[in-house]
N, C-alpha and C positions, 0 to 999 in steps of 0.2 A: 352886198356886192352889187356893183350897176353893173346892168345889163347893154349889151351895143345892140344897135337895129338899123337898120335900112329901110325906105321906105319909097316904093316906086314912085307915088303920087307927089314927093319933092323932085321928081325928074320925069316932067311930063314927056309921054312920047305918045304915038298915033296909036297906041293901042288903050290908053289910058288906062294902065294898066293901076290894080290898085294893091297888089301885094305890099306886107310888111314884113321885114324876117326879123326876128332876134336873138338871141346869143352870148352863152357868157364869156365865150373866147373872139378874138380877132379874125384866128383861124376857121373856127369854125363858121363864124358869118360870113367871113369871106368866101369859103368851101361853097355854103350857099346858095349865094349873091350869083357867084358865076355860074352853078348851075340855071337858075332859074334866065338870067342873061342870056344865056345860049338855047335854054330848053324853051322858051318866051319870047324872046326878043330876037332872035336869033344872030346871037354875038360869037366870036368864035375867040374859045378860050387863049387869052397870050394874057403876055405881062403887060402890058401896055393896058387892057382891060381888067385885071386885079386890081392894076394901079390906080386905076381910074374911082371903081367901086370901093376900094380904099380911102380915097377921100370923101365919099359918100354916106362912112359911118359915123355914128353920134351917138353917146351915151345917154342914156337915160338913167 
């Protein structure tokens, strides 16, 4: 089964942040993603923000 992952260091930002997340579901990386987003980055949970970090995942 491939796994999906995220990886902050392909979307630099002034925190240079270096987390990776991965995950066997969509859902659950996404569930994630936007935590760390908001608890990190300080992004405020919408769809517009899902959506975004949605195109951000890639399988391995």
């Amino acid at each position: 089964m491939s796994r999906l992952s995220i990886d902050c260091r392909e979307h630099p930002s002034k925190s240079n942040c270096s987390v990776a997340i991965s995950a066997d579901t969509k859902k659950e990386l996404l569930d994630a993603a936007v935590q760390h987003a908001v608890a990190v980055h300080g992004h405020q949970d919408s769809p517009q923000l899902r959506e975004q970090i949605g195109t951000m995942i890639k399988t391995t």
